[in-house]
RODO-2510 file (C-alpha; in nm, 4 decimals, decimal comma):
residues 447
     n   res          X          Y          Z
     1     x     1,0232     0,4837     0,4278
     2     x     1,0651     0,5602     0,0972
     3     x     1,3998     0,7225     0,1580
     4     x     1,5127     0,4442     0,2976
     5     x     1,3964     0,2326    -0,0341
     6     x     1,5568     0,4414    -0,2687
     7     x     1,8931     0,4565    -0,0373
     8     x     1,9058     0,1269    -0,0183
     9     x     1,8649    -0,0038    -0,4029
    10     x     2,1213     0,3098    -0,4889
    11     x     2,3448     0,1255    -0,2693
    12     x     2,2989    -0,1715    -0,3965
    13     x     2,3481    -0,0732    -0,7589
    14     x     2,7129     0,0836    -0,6078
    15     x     2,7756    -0,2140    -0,4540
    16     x     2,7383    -0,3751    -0,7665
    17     x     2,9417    -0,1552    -0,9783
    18     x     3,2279    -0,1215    -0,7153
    19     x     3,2760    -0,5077    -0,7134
    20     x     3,2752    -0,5231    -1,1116
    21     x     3,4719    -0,2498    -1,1388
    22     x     3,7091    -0,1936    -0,8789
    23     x     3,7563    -0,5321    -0,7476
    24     x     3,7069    -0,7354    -1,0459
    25     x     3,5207    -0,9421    -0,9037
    26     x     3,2686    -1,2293    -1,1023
    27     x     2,9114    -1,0725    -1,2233
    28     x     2,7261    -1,3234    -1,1199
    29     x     2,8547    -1,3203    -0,7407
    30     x     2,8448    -0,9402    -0,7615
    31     x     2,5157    -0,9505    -0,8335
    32     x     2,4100    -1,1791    -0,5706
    33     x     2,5849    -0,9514    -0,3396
    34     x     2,4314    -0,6436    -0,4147
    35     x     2,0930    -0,7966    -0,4139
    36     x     2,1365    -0,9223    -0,0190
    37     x     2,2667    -0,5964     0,0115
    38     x     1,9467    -0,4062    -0,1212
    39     x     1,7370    -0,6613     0,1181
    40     x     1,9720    -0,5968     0,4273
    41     x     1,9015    -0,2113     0,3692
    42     x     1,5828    -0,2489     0,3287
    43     x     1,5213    -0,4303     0,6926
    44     x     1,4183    -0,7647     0,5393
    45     x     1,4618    -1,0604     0,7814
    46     x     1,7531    -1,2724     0,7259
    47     x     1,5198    -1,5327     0,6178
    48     x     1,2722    -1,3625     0,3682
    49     x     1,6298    -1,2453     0,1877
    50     x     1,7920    -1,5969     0,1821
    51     x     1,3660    -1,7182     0,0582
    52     x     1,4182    -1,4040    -0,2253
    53     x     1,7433    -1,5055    -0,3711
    54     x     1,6172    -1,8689    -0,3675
    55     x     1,2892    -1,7902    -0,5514
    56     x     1,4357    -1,5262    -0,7957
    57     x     1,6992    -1,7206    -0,8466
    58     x     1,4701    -2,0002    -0,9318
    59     x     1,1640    -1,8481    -1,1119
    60     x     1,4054    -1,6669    -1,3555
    61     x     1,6424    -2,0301    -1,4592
    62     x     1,3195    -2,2310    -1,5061
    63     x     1,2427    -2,0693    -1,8257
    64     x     1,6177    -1,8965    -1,9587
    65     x     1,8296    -2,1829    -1,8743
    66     x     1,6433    -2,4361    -2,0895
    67     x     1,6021    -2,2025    -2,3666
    68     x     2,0069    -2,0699    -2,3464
    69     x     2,0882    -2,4343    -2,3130
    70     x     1,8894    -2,5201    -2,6048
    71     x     2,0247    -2,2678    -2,8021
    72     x     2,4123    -2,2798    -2,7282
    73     x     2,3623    -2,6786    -2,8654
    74     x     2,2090    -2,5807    -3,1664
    75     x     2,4552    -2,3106    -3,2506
    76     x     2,7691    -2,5694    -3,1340
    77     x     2,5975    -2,7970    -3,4279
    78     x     2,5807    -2,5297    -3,6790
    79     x     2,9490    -2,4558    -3,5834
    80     x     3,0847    -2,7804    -3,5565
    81     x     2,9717    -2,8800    -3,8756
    82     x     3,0681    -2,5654    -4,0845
    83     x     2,7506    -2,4969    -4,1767
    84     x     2,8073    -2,0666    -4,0668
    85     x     3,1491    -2,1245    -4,3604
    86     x     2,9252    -2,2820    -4,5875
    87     x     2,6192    -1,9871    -4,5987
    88     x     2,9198    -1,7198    -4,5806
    89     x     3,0678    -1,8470    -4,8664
    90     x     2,7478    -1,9249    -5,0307
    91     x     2,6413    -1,5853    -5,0110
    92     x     2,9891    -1,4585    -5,1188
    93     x     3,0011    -1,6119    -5,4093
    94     x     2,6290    -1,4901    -5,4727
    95     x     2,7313    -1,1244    -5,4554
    96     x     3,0498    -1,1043    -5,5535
    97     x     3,3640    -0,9176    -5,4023
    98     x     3,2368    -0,6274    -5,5017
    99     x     2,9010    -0,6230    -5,3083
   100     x     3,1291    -0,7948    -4,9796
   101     x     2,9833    -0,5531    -4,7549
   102     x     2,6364    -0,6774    -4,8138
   103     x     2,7472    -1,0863    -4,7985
   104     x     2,9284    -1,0507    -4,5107
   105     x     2,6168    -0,8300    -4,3366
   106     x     2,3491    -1,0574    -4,4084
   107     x     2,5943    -1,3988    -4,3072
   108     x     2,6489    -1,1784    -3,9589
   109     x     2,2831    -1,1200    -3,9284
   110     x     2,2171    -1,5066    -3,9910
   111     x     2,4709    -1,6398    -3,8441
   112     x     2,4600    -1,4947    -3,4690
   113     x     2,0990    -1,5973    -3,4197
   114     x     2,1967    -1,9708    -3,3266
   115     x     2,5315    -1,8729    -3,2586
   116     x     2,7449    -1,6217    -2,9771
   117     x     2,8847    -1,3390    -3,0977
   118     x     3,2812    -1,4227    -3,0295
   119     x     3,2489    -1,7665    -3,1201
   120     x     3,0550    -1,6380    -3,4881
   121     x     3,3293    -1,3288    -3,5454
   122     x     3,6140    -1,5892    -3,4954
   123     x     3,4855    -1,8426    -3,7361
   124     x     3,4013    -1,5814    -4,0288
   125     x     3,7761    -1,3614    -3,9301
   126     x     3,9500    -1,5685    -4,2044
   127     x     3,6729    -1,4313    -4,4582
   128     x     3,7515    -1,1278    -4,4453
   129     x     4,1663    -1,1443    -4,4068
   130     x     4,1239    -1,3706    -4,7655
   131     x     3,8718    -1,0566    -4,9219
   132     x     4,0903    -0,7592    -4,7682
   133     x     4,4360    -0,9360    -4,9421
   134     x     4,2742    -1,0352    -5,2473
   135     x     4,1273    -0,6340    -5,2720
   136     x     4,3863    -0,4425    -5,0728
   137     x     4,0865    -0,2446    -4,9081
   138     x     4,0904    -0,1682    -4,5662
   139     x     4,0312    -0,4542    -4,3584
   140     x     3,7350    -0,2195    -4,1802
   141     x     3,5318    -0,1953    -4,4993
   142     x     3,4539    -0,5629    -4,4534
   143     x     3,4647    -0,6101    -4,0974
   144     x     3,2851    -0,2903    -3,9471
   145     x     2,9106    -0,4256    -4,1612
   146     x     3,0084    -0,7953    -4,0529
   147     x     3,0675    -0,7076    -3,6519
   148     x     2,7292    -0,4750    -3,6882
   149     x     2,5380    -0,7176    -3,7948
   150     x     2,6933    -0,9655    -3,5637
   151     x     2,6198    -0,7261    -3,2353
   152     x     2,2520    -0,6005    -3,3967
   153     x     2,1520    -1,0379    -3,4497
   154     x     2,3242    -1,0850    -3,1063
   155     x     2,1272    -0,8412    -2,9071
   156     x     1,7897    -0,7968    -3,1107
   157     x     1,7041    -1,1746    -3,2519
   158     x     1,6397    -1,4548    -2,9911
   159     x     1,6893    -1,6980    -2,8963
   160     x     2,0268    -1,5135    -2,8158
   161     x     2,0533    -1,5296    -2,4604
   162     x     2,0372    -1,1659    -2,3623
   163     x     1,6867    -1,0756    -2,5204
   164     x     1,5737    -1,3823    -2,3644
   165     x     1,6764    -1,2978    -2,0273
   166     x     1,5303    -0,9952    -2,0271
   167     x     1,2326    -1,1190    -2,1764
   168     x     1,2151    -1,3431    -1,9408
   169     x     1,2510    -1,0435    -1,6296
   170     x     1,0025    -0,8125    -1,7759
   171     x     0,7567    -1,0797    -1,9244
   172     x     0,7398    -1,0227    -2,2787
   173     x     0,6762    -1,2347    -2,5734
   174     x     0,9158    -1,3622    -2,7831
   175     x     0,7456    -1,3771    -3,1166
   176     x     0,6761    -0,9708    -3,1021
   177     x     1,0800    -0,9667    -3,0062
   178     x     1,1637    -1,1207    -3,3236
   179     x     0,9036    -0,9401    -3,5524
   180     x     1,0469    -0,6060    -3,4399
   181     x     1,3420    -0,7302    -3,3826
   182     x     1,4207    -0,7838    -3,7429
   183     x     1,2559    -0,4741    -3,8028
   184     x     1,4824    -0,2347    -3,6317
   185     x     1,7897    -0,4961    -3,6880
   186     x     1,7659    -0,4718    -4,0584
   187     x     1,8446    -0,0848    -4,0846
   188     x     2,0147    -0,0328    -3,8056
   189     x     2,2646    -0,3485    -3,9479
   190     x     2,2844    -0,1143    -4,3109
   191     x     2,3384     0,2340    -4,1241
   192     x     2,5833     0,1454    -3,8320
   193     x     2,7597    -0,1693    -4,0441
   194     x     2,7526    -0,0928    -4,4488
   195     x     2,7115     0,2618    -4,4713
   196     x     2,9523     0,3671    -4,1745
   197     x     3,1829     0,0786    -4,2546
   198     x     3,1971     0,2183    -4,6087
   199     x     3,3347     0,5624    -4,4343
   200     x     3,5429     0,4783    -4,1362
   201     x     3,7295     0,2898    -4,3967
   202     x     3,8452     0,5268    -4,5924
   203     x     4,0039     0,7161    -4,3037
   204     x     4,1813     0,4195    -4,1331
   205     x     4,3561     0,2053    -4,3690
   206     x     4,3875    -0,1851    -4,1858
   207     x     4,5501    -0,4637    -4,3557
   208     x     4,5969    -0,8374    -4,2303
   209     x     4,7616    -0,8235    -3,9214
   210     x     5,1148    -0,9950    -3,9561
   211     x     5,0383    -1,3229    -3,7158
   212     x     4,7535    -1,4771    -3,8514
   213     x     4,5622    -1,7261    -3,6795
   214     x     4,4983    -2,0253    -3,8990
   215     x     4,2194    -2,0151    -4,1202
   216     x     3,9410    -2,3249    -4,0426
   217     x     3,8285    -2,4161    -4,3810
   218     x     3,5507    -2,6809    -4,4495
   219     x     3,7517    -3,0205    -4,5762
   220     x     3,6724    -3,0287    -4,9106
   221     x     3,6510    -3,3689    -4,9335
   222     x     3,4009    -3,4429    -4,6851
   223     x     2,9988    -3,3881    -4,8112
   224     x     2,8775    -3,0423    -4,6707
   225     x     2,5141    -2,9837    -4,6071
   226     x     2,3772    -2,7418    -4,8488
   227     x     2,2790    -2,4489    -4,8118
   228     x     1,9211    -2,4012    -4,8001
   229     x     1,9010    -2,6679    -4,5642
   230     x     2,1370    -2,4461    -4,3018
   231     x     1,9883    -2,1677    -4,3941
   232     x     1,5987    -2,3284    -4,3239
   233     x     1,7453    -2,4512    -4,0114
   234     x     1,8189    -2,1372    -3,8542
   235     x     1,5115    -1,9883    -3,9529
   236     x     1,3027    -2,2774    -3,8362
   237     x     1,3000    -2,2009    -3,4572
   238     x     1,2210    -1,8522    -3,5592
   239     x     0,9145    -1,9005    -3,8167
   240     x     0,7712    -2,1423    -3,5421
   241     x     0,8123    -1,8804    -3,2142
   242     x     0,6339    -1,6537    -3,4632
   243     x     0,3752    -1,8831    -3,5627
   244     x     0,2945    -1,9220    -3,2046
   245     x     0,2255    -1,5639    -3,1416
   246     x     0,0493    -1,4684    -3,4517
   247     x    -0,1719    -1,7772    -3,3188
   248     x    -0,2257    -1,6002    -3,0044
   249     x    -0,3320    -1,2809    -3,1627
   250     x    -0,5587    -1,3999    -3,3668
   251     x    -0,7417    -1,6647    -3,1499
   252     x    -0,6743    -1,5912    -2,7974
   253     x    -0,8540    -1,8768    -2,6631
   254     x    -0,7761    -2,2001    -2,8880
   255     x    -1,0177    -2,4608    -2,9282
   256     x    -0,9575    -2,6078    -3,2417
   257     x    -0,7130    -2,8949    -3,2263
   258     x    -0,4634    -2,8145    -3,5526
   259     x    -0,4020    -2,4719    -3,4066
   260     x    -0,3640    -2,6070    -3,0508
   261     x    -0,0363    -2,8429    -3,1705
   262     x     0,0496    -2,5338    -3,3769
   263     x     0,0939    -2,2844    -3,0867
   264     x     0,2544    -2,5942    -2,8815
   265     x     0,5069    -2,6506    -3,1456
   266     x     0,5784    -2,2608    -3,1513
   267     x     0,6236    -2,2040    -2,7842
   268     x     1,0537    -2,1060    -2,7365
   269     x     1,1358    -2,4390    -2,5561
   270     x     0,9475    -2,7004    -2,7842
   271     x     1,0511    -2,4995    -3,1048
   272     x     1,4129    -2,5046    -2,9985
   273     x     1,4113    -2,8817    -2,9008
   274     x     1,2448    -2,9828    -3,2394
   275     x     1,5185    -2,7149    -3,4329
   276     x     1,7925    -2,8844    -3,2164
   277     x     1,7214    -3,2240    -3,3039
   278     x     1,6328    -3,1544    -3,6644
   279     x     1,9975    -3,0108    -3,6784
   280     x     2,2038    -3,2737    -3,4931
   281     x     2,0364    -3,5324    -3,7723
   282     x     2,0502    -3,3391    -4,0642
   283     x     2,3631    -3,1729    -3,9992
   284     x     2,5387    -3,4549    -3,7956
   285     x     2,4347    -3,7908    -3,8177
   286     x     2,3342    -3,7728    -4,1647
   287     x     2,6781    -3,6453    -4,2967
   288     x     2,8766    -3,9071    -4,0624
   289     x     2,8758    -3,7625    -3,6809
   290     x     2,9138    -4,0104    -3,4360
   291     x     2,7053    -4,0199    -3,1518
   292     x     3,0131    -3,9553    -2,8927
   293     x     3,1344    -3,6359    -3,1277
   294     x     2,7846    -3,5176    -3,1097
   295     x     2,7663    -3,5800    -2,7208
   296     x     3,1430    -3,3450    -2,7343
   297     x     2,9816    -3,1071    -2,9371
   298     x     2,7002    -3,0390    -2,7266
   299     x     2,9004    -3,0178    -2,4039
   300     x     3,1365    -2,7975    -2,5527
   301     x     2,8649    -2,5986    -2,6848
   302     x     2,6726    -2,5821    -2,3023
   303     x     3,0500    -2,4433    -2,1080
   304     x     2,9897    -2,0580    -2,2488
   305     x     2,6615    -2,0969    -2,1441
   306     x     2,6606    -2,1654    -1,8316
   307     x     2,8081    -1,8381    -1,6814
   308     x     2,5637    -1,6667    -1,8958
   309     x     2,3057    -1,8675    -1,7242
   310     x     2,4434    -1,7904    -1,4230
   311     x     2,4285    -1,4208    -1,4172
   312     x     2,0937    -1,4197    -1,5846
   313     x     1,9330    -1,6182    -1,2516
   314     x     2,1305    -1,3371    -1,0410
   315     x     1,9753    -1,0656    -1,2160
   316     x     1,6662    -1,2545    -1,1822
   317     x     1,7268    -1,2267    -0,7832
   318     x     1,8132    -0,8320    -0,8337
   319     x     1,4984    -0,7712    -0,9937
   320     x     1,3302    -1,0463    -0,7216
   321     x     1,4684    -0,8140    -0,4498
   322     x     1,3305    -0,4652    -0,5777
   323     x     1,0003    -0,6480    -0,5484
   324     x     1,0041    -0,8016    -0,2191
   325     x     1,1399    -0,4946    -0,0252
   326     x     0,9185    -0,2771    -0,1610
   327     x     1,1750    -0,0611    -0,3511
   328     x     1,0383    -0,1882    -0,7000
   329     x     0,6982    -0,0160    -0,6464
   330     x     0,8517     0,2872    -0,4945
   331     x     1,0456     0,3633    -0,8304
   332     x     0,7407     0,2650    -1,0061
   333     x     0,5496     0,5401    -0,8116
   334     x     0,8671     0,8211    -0,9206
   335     x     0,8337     0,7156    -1,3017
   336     x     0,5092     0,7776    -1,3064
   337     x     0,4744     1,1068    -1,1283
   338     x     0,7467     1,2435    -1,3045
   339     x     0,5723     1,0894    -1,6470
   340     x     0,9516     0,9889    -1,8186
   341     x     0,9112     0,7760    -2,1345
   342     x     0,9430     0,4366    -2,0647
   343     x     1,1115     0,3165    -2,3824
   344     x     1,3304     0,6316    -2,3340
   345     x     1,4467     0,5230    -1,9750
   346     x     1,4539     0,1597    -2,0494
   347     x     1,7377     0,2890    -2,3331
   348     x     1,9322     0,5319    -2,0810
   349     x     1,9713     0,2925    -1,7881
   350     x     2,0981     0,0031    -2,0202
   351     x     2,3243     0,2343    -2,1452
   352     x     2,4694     0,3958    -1,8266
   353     x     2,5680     0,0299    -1,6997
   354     x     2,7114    -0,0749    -2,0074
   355     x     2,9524     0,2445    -1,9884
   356     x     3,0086     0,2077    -1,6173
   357     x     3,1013    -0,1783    -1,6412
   358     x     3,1514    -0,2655    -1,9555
   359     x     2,9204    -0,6107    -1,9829
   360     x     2,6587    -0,5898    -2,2618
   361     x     2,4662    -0,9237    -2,0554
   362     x     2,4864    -0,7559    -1,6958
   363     x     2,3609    -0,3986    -1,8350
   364     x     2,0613    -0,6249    -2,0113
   365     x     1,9912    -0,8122    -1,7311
   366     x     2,0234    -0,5499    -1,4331
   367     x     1,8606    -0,2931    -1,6294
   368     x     1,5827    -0,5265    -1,6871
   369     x     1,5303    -0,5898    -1,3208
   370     x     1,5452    -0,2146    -1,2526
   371     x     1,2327    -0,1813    -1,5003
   372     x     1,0283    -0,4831    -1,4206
   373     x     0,8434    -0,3486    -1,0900
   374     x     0,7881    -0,0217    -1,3489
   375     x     0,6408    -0,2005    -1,6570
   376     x     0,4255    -0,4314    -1,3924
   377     x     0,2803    -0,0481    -1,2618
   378     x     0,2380     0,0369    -1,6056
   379     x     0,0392    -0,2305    -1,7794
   380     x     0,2110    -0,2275    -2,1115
   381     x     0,0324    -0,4286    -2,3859
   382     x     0,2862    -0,7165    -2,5524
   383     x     0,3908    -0,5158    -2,8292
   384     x     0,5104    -0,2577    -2,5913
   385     x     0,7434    -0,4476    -2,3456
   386     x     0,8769    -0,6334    -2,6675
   387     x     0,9832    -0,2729    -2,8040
   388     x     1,1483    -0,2165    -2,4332
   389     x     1,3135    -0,5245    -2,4276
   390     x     1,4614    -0,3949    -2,7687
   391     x     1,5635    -0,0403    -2,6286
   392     x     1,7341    -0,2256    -2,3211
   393     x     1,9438    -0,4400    -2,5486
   394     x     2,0085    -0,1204    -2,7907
   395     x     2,1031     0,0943    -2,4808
   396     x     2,3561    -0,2257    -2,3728
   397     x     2,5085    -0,2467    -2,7331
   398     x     2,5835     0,0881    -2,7310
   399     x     2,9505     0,2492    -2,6991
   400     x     3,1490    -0,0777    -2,6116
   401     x     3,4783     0,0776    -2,4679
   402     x     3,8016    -0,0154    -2,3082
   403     x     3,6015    -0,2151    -2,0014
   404     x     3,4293    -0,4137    -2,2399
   405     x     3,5918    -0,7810    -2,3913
   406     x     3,4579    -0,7245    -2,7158
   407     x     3,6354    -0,3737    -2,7656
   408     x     3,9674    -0,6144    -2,7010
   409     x     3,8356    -0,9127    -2,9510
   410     x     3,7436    -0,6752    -3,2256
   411     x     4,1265    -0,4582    -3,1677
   412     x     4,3296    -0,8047    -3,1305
   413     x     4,1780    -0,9804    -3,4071
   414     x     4,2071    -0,6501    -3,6603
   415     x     4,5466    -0,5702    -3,5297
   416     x     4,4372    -0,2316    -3,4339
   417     x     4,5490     0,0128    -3,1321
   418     x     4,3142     0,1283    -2,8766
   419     x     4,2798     0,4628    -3,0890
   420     x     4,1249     0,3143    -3,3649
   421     x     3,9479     0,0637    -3,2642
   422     x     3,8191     0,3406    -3,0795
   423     x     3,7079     0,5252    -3,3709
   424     x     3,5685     0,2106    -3,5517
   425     x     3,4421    -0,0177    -3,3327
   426     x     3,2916     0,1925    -3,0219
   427     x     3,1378     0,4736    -3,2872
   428     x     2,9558     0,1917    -3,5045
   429     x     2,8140     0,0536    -3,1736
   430     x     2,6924     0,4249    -3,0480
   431     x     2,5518     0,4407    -3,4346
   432     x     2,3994     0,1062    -3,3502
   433     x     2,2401     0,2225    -3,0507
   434     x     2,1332     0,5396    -3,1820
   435     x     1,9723     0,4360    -3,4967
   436     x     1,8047     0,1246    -3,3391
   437     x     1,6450     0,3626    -3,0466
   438     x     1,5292     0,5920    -3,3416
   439     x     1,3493     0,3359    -3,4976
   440     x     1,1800     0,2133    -3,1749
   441     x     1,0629     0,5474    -3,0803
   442     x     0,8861     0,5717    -3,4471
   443     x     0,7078     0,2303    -3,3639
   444     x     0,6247     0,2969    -3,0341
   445     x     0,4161     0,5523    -3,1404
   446     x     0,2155     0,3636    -3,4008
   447     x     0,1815     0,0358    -3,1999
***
């Protein structure tokens, strides 16, 4: 029986890489597929598969799809309305040119929490074409620190959708996420971005490619929030998710009434409603947004989303399937007769999907359904799974290669060949992944 289990989820997981890889075709169906496949292996009725898919599919959108949702509006706002331009340049000017490295980390770090990583590393490129021209440094020295701290914010710092997914799969809190999120982010951001940016560009000289896309810049003459009020907005959802488990810490069972609309306000989906309306107001309305451009806005902002949504349910199914057939608990029985680190395999099998197929969000969310029937078997306290939720999305940052769209972003936007975007790009995000599964091992063993 067990043979049979672990034959068919290692089929499954071919299946899955065979149709990203070989046939191209979408994640989200090619997870759906290798899922039915897993249950068809297994011996599952027709029906109880169909009933799995339906109720993974389900249980894992009713929670991540409001929250992604949520969060791809309030980042569209913060875009829209140039608020990312406006702390940039605020912190720019702050630092100076010759303490870029620093500006332009911290802005990343900021700026990715509300908003994707593509959409964040487009909007700030102009930066730093305007600081390598007006210094004649290599265009790396500014952009390896800002795309660290871009990819550390982006994987680490919810509500970004990929720590919530897997969150979401392997029940863990958000609040711890974000505590030790920042706490790993932070120096991993100054090792793999400032201090390997620093040296990378020293052997690869980049300047501005020749064909420049154009350069959005805030109209000057139309009133721009300022910057502590973008800058509170941002960390607003964050201080309340927090709040809400610092709450639950302390005073498990809440009777006092204050502390009750306290932990309300700080659960995910009511902080990121209040943070989303506080932003289309303050940020829109109040500096002239019509009600139809914030309406655009917000649909625009939702279309990225969804496919991330999307794949997230599937691997919700994936992980739904390993339960219901029985092959969940049957790798849950291997891990812990052959007594493997947890944090340690949570790290490697992120990272072999993300070099297999490329996608940072299908390694997070397939490794995270591999793990779940484990970490149930396990019993983990909260700040445990939040540090494995950390070492999945460290081990699915790490190493971005050819097969990945973000190796082709970073080398068409720097006007680099595969070579050196080689040596830039996919070492800082091994560094990243390194450094950041250093740290976690460190607090693993104190927590």
């Amino acid at each position: 029986m067990e043979s049979a289990l672990l034959l068919a989820f290692a089929f499954g997981i071919g299946i899955l890489l065979t149709l990203i890889l070989v046939l191209r075709l979408n994640a989200f169906i090619a997870l759906l597929i290798s899922s039915i496949s897993v249950g068809l292996l297994a011996g599952m009725p027709v029906q109880q598969i169909i009933d799995t898919v339906i109720a993974g599919m389900g249980g894992t959108l009713g929670y991540v799809a409001i929250i992604i949702g949520l969060g791809a509006i309030f980042g569209g706002i913060l875009e829209h309305t140039g608020a990312t331009q406006i702390l940039s340049r605020f912190l720019l000017d702050k630092f100076g040119p010759e303490k870029a490295q620093i500006a332009l980390a911290i802005s990343g770090f900021l700026i990715a929490i509300p908003v994707f990583f593509d959409v964040a590393f487009i909007i700030l490129i102009p930066v730093l074409y305007a600081l390598q021209k007006q210094t004649s440094k290599s265009l790396l020295y500014y952009a390896i620190p800002l795309l660290a701290s871009l990819a550390v914010t982006h994987a680490f710092i919810p509500p970004t959708p990929g720590p919530i997914a897997v969150a979401d799969i392997i029940g863990a809190d958000l609040g711890w996420i974000i505590l030790f999120g920042f706490v790993v982010g932070l120096p991993t951001t100054l090792i793999a971005g400032i201090v390997y940016g620093s040296f990378i560009s020293k052997k690869i000289f980049v300047s501005v490619p020749d064909t420049l896309l154009p350069a959005a810049h805030p109209d000057s003459a139309t009133p721009r929030p300022p910057v502590g009020l973008v800058l509170s907005l941002i960390l607003f959802p964050l201080l309340l998710i927090v709040m809400n488990t610092v709450i639950k810490a302390v005073y498990p069972d809440v009777e006092n009434t204050s502390l009750a609309i306290l932990q309300f306000a700080g659960h995910p989906i009511i902080a990121l409603i209040l943070s989303t309306l506080l932003a289309i107001y303050l940020l829109g309305t109040r500096y002239g947004a019509t009600k139809d451009q914030l309406q655009e806005v917000s649909m625009k902002a939702l279309q990225p989303a969804g496919i991330i949504i999307l794949i997230t349910g599937a691997g919700g199914v994936f992980k739904q399937m390993l339960v219901e057939t029985g092959a969940g608990k049957m790798l849950a029985e291997q891990f812990i007769a052959f007594d493997i680190m947890p944090l340690l395999a949570a790290f490697s099998v992120a990272l072999i999907l993300r070099l297999l197929q490329g996608s940072a969000t299908v390694a997070m969310i397939t490794a995270a359904g591999i793990m779940q029937p484990i970490l149930v078997a396990l019993n983990l306290p909260d700040t445990h799974l939040a540090l494995i939720v950390l070492s999945i999305a460290a081990g699915a940052s790490g190493f971005s290669h050819l097969n990945d769209s973000g190796f082709w972003l970073v080398s068409r936007y720097l006007g680099m060949n595969e070579i050196d975007t080689l040596k830039s790009w996919t070492v800082m995000t091994g560094i990243l992944a390194i450094v950041a599964l250093i740290i976690l091992l460190i607090l693993w063993n104190f927590m």
